[in-house]
C-alpha positions in Angstrom: 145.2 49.3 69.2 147.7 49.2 71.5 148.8 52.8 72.7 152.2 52.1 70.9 149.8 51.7 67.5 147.7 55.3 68.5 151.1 57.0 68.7 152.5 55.3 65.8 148.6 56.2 63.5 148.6 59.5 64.8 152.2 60.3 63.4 151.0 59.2 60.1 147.7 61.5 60.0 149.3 64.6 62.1 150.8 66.1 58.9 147.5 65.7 57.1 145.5 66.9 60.2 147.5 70.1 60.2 147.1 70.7 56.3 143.4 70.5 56.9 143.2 72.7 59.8 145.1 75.3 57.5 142.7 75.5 55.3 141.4 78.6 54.5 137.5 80.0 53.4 139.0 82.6 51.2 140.7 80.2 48.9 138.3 77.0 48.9 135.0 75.9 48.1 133.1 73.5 49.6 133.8 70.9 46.7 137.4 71.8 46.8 137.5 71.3 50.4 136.3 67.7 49.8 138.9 67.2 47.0 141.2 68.0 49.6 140.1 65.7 52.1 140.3 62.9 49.2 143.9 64.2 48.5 144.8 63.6 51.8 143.1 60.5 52.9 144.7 58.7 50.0 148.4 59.7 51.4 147.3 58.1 55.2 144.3 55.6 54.5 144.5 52.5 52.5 142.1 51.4 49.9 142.7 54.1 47.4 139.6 56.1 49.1 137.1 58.8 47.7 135.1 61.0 49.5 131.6 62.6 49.3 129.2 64.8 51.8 125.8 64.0 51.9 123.5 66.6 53.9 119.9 65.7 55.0 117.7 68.9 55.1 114.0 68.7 55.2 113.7 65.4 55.1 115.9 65.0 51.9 119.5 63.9 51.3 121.4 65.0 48.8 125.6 64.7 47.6 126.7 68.8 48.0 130.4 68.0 47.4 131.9 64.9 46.1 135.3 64.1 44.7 134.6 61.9 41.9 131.4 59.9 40.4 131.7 57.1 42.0 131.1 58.6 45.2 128.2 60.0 43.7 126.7 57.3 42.3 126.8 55.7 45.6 125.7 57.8 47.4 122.7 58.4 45.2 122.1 54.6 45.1 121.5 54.7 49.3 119.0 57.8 48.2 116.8 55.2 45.8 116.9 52.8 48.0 116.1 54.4 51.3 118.6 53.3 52.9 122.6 52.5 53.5 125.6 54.1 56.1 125.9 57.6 55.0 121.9 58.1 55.2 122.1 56.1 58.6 124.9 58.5 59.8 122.7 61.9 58.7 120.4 61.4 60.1 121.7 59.5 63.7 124.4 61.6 64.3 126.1 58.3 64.9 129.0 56.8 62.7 127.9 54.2 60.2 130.1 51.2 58.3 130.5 48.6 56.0 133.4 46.8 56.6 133.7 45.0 53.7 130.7 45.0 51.1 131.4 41.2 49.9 129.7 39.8 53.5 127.7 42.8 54.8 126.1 42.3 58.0 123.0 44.9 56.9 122.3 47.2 53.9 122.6 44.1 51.6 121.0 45.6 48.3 123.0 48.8 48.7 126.2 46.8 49.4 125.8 44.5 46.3 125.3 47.9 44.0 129.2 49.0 46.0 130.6 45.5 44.7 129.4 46.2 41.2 130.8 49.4 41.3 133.9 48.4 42.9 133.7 49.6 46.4 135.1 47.5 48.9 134.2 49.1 52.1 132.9 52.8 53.3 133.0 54.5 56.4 130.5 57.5 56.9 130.7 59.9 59.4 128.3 62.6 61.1 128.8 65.7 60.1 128.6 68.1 63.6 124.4 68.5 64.6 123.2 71.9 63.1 119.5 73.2 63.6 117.4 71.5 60.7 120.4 70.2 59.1 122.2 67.2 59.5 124.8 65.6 57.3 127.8 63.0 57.0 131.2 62.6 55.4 131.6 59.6 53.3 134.5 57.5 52.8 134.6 54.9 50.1 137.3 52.5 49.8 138.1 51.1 46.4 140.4 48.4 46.7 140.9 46.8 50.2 138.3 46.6 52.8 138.7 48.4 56.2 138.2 44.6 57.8 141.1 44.7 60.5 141.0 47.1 63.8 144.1 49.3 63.3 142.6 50.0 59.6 139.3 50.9 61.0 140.4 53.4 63.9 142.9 55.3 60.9 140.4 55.9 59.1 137.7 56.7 61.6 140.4 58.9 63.2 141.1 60.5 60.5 137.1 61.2 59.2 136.5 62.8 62.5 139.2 65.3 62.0 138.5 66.0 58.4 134.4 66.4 59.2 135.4 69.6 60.9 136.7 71.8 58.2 134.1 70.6 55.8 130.9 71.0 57.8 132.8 74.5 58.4 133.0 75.3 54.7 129.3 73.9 54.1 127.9 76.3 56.8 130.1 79.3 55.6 129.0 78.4 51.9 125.2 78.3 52.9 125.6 81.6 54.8 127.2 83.5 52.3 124.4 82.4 49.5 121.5 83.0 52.4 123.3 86.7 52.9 122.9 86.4 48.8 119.0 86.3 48.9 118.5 88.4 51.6 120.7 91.1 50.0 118.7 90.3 46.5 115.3 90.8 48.4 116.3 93.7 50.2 117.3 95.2 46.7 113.8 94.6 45.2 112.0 95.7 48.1 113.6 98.9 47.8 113.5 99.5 44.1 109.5 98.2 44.3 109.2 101.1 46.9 110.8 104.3 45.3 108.2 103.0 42.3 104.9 103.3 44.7 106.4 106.4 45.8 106.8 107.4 42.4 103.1 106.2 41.5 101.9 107.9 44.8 103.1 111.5 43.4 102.1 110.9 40.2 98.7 109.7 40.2 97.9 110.2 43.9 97.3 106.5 44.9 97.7 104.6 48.4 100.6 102.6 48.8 98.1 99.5 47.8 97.1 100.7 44.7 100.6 101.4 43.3 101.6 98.2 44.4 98.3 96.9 42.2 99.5 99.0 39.1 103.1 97.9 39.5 101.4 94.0 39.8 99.0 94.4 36.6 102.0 95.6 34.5 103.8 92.6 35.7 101.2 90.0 34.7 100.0 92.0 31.4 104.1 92.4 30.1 104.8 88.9 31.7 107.7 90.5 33.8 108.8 90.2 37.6 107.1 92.9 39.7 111.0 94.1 40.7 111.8 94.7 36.9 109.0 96.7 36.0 109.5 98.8 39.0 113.5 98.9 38.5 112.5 100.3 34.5 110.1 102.9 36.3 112.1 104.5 38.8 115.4 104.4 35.8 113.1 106.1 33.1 110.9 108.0 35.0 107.7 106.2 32.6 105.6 103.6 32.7 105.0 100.8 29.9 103.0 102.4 27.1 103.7 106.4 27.8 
């Protein structure tokens, strides 16, 4: 581009650049985020594009957002197969193409699956590296392939903007639900405690043994440990008294 075309591009995606940066955790999902992003590409990119976030963590990849099915599907076809741009941007922290799926250069099975499905080119981009997890935001085009220069740089402009709210909203999200199960844990640990202590009094046990009469009840009523305990410490009475 010439610098008169980057002034020109970046007029077109400012407005959309601000909307995203306005975006706020309070009032969004992670999905709704990416709908967003869809919403938005479609008023600066060609192709009529559609978006989906794949993350790689412990050696899988899954879709944790996407904005409509074929997105999905595509994305879950590069998962089968082992291979294709949004697994090769995951997990290489480096932005992966297809310019136009009719004449790929490389990923030719996955491409042919895209033509079927109507996909005429997809740009994925790497999501910012987090420890253990890595991840890419996907940009399928569904009717005109990004095959000319200026095309290419809007739309790669544009991903690496909108990759910055949604890896935001997809660390946020996982935060909140890890803050979720720690909470949850901490709740049973302390409910599974005042029960030993209420075992300990009772029947003068160590703190192993009520743990051992709190576990036999479990497996003998075929419920958790945490509600038996919980149903102790609220009634006062064990199964059977």
């Amino acid at each position: 581009m010439t610098s008169l075309d980057d002034e020109r591009a970046l007029v077109a995606v400012q407005p959309a650049f601000e909307e995203l940066g306005r975006l706020s955790f309070a009032e969004h999902s992670l999905e709704s985020v990416v709908d967003k992003v869809t919403e938005l590409a479609g008023r600066v990119l060609p192709g009529d594009p559609i978006t989906s976030v794949t993350i790689v963590a412990k050696g899988r990849a899954s879709t944790v957002a996407s904005s409509g099915r074929l997105a999905l599907d595509l994305d879950e076809t590069q998962y089968r197969l082992g291979s294709g741009p949004c697994l090769a941007a995951a997990t290489t922290g480096r932005p992966a193409e297809i310019l136009d799926t009719g004449s790929p250069t490389e990923w030719t099975d996955f491409a042919a699956h895209a033509v079927e499905r109507g996909c005429q080119s997809l740009l994925s981009f790497p999501l910012p590296a987090q420890e253990r997890v890595s991840g890419a935001l996907n940009v399928y085009a569904r009717t005109r392939p990004a095959s000319d220069s200026r095309t290419r740089e809007l739309v790669s402009r544009f991903a690496a903007y909108a990759v910055v709210p949604v890896s935001n909203m997809y660390l946020y999200e996982s935060a909140v639900e890890q803050a979720g199960h720690l909470r949850a844990a901490l709740d049973s640990r302390a409910v599974i405690d005042q029960a030993k202590g209420i075992l300990i009094e009772r029947l003068k046990l160590t703190a192993d043994q009520a743990f051992s009469v709190l576990a036999g009840l479990s497996m003998t009523s075929n419920t958790k440990v945490r509600e038996v305990a919980t149903n102790l410490v609220r009634t006062g009475q064990l199964p059977g008294e």
